[in-house]
C-alpha positions as CSV (number, residue, x, y, z in Angstrom):
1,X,53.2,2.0,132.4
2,X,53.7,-1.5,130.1
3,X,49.5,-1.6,131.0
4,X,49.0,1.7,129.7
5,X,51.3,0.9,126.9
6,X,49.5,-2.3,126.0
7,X,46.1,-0.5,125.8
8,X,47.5,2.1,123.4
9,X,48.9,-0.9,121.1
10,X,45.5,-2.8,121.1
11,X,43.3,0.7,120.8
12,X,45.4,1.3,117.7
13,X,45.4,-2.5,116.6
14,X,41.7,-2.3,116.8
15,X,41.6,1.2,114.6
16,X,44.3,-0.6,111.8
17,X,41.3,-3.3,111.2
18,X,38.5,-1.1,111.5
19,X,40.2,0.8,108.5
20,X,40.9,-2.0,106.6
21,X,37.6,-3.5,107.0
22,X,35.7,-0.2,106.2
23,X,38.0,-0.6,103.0
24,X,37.0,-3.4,102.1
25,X,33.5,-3.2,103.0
26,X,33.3,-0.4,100.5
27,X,35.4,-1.9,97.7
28,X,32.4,-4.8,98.4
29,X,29.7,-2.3,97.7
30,X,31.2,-0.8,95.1
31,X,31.1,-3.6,93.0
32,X,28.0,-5.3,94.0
33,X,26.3,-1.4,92.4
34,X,28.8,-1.4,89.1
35,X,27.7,-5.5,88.8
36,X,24.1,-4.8,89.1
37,X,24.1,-1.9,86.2
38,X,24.9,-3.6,83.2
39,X,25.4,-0.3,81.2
40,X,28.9,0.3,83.4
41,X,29.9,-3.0,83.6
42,X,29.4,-3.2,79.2
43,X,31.7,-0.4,79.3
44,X,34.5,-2.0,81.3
45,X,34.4,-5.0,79.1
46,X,33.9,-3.2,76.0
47,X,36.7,-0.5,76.8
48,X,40.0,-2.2,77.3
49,X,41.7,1.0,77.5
50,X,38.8,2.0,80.6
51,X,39.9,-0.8,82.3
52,X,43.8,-0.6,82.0
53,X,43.2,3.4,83.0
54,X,41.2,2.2,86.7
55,X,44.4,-0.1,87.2
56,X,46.8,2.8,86.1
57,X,44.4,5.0,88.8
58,X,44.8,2.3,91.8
59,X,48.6,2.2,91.2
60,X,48.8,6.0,91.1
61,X,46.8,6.4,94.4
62,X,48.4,3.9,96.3
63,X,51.9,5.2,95.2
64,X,50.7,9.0,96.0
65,X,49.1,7.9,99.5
66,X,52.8,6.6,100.4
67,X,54.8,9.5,99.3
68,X,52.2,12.2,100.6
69,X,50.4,10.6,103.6
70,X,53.4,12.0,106.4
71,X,52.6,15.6,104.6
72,X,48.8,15.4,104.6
73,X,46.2,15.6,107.4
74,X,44.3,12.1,108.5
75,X,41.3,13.1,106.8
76,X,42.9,13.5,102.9
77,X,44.7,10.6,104.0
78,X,41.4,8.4,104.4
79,X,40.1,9.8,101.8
80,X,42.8,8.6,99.9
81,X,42.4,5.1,101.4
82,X,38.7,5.2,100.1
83,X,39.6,6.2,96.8
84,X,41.6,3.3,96.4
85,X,39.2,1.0,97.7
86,X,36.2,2.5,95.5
87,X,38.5,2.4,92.5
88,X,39.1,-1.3,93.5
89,X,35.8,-2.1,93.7
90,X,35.0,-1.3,90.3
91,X,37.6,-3.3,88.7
92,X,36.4,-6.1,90.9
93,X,33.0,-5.8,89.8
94,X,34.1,-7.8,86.6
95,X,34.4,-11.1,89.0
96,X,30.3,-11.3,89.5
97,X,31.0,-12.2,85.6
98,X,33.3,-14.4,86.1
99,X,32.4,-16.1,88.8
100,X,29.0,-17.3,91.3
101,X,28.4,-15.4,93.8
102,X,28.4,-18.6,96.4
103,X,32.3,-19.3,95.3
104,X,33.0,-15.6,95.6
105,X,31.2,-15.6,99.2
106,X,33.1,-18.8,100.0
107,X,36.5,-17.4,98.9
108,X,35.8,-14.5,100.6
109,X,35.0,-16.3,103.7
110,X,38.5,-18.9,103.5
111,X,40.4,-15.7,103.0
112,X,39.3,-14.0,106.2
113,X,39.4,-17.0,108.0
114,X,43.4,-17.5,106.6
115,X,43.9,-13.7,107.3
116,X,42.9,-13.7,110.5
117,X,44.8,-16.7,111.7
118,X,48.3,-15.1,110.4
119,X,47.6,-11.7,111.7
120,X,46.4,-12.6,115.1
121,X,49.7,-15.1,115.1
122,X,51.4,-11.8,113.6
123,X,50.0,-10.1,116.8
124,X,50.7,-12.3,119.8
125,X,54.2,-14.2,118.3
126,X,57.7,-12.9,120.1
127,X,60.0,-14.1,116.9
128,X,61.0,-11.8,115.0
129,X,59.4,-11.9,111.5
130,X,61.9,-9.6,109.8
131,X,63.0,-12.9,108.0
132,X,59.5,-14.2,107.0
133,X,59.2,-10.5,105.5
134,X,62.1,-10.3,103.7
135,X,61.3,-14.2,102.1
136,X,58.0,-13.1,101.1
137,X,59.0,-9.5,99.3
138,X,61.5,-11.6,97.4
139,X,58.5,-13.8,96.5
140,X,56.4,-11.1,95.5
141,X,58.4,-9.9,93.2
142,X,58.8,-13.1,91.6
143,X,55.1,-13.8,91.4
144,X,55.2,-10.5,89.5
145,X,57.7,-11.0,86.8
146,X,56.2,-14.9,86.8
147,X,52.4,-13.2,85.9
148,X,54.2,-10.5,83.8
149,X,56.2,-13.4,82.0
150,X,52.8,-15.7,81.8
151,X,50.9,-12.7,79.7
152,X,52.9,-13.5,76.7
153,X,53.4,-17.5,77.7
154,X,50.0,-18.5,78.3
155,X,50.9,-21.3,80.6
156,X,48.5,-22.9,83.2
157,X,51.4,-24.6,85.0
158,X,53.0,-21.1,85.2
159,X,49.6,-19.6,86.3
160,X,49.4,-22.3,88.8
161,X,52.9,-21.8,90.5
162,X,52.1,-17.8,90.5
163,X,49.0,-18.6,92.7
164,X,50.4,-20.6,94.9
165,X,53.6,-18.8,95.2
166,X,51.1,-16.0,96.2
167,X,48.9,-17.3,98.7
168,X,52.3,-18.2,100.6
169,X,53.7,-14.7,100.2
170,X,50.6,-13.1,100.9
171,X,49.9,-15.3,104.0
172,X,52.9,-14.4,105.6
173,X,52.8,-10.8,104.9
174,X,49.7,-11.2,107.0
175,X,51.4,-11.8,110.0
176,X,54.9,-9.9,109.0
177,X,53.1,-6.7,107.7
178,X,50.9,-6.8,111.4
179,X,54.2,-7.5,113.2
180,X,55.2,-4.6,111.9
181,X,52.7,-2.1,113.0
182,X,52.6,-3.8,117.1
183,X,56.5,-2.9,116.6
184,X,56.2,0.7,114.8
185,X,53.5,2.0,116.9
186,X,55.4,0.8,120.3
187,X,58.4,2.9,119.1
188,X,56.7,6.0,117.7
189,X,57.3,9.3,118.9
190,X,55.1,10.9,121.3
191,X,53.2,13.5,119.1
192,X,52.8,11.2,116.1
193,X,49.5,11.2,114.5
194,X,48.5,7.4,115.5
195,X,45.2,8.0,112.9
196,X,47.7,8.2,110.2
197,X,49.9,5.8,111.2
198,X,46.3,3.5,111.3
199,X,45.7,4.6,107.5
200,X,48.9,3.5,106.6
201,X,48.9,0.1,108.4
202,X,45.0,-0.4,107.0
203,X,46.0,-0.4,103.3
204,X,49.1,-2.7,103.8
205,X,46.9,-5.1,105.3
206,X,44.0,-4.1,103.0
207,X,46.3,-5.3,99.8
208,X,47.5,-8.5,101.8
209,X,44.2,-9.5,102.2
210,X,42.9,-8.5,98.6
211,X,45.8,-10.3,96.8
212,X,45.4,-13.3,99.1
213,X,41.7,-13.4,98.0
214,X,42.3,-13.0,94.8
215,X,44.6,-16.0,94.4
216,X,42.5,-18.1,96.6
217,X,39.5,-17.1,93.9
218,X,41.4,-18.9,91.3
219,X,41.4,-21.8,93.3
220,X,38.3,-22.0,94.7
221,X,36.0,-19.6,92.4
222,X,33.3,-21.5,90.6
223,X,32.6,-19.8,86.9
224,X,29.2,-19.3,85.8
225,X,28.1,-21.0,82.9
């Protein structure tokens, strides 16, 4: 029984990541196309107000897939997932401004190499990360009011500290947030719908690994001239 058990945990493991990748791989294509079309990407930067409305839009999705996704069927769930990550990828599409495409490929490449190393550890560890969870949500929400704090401040040291206050938080969310998901699919009911319950895990560990990037990009990102 603890064999067949085991199975079911990786077979669900496996369709967690295969989510979250898919995620990201189309927030990644959805920003290479805006980047490549000038006209859209003049619009972002011209239209403030555009810009602050896509945010408002991720926000709104990823607060609607939590409330609704136990009340909706796997496929309006995923498609919600995908929203979100096409949404993403537009605002993201402003980086290949910003910065080369080698520093964005080599970010992109330290941060998977980072995730991978906490959520596999996530995976296979027997402590209990409840603790490491707990430390990092505190963390969050003070690189939050820190970056909410800095918009008004303007301060490179505080800018600093946020970043590296987020790759720590971020890094062990990683592993907490894929703790988490070994634990809550071992205790779910029989019955429950494991695709959803892989939708849901997929975009917690789809915004770990996006906010780890993105503080690892100000670090490591190379701007173009």
């Amino acid at each position: 029984m603890r064999a067949e058990e085991a199975a079911q945990s990786q077979a669900f493991m496996r369709r967690t990541f295969t989510f979250m990748g898919a995620g990201l791989a189309i927030t990644g294509l959805v920003a290479t196309f805006v980047a490549s079309r000038p006209d859209l990407v003049g619009a972002l930067l011209r239209s403030r107000g555009l810009f602050i409305g896509l945010l408002i839009a991720e926000l709104l999705v990823v607060l609607a897939f939590t409330a609704l996704v136990n009340r909706v069927s796997a496929p309006v769930a995923g498609a919600m997932l995908v929203a979100y990550a096409a949404l993403s990828g537009v605002t993201f599409s402003v980086f290949f401004l910003i910065y080369t495409a080698g520093s964005l490929g080599s970010t992109f490449m330290v941060t998977a190499g980072t995730f991978g190393a906490t959520a596999l550890y996530g995976a296979v560890t027997k402590r209990n990360l409840d603790s490491v969870g707990s430390f990092c949500m505190m963390g969050l929400f003070g690189v939050i009011i820190g970056s909410v704090v800095n918009i008004f401040l303007g301060s490179s040291a505080l800018t600093w500290l946020t970043t590296f206050m987020s790759i720590i938080v971020f890094t062990g969310l990683a592993a907490y947030d894929t703790q988490k998901l070994r634990t809550m699919v071992a205790l779910s009911a029989p019955g429950t719908d494991q695709t959803k319950l892989a939708l849901q895990g997929a975009l917690s560990l789809y915004l770990d690994f996006v906010n780890l990037f993105l503080a690892l990009l100000r670090i490591f990102g190379k701007r173009r001239n």
